[in-house]
C-alpha positions as CSV (number, residue, x, y, z in Angstrom):
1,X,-2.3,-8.4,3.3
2,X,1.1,-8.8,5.2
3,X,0.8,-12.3,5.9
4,X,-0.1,-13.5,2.2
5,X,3.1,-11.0,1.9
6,X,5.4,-12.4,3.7
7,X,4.6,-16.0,3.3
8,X,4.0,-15.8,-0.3
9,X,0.9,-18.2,-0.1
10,X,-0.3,-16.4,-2.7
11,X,0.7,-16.4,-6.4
12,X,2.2,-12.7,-7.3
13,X,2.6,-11.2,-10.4
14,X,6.4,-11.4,-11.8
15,X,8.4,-8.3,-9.6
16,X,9.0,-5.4,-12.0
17,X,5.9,-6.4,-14.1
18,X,3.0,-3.9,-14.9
19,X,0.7,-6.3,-13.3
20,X,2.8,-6.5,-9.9
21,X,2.7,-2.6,-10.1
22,X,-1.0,-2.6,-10.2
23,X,-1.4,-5.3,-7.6
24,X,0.4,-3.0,-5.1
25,X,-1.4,-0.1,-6.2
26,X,-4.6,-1.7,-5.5
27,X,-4.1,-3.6,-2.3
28,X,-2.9,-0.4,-0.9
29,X,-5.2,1.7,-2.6
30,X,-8.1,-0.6,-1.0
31,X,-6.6,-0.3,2.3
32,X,-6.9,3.3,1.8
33,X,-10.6,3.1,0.7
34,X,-11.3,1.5,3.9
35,X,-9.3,3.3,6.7
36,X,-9.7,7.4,5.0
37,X,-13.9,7.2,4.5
38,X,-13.2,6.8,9.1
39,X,-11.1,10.1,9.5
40,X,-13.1,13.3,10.5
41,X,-10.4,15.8,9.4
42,X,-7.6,16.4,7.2
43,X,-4.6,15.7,10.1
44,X,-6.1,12.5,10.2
45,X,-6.2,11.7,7.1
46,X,-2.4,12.7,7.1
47,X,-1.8,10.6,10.5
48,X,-3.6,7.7,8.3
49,X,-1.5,8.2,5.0
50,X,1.4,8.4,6.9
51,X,0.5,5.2,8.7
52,X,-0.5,3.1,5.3
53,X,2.8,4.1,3.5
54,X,4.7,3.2,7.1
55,X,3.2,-0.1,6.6
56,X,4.4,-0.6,3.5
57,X,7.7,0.0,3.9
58,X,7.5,-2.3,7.0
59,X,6.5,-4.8,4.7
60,X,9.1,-4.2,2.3
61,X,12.0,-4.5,5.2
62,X,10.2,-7.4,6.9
63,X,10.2,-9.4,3.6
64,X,14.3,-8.0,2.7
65,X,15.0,-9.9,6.4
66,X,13.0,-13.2,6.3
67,X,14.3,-13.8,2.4
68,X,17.6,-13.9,2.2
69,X,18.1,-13.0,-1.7
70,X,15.2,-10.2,-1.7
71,X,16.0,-6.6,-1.6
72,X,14.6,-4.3,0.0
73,X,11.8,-3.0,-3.5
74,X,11.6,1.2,-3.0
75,X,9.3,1.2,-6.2
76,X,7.1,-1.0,-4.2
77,X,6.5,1.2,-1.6
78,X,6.0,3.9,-4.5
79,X,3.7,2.2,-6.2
80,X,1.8,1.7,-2.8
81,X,1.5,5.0,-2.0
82,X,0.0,5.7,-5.7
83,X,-2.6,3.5,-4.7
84,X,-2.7,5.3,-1.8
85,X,-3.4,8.5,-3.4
86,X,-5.7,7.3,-5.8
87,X,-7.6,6.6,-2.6
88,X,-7.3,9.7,-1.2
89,X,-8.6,11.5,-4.5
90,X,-11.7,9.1,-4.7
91,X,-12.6,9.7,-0.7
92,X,-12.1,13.6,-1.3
93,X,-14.1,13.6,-4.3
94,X,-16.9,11.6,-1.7
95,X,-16.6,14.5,0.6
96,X,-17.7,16.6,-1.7
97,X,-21.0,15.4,-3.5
């Protein structure tokens, strides 16, 4: 995920476009689906949240220093974390059948 990222290989939705929103949402969302099924209690799930998001911001800095004219995209990480807690919702919901 960081490496297509950060060496844009990849074509990417237009930035600030519903469908780059939604790509966010869903890589991070995915991530979530695969690292929360692994955590046994809810202060991992936090420790894992809080690590997901981390990485996204990380992303978001790294790619602000390697290209000179990008900015550092908040509303990236947001619509990370979204994913993120759509994630969460779906692993809960899981838990619970």
């Amino acid at each position: 995920m960081g490496y297509f990222s950060l060496r844009r290989l990849v074509p990417h939705a237009r930035v600030g476009t519903t469908a780059h929103r939604i790509e966010h949402a869903a890589a991070f969302g995915l991530l979530g689906l695969l690292v929360l099924p692994l955590c046994r209690n809810r202060i991992q799930e936090w420790a894992a949240a809080v690590g997901i998001v981390s990485l996204a911001a990380a992303m978001e800095l790294a790619q602000h220093l390697v290209f000179p004219r990008t900015v550092f995209e908040w509303w990236d990480v947001r619509d990370d974390a979204i994913g993120l807690v759509f994630a969460w919702l779906i692993v809960r919901s899981w838990h619970r059948l």
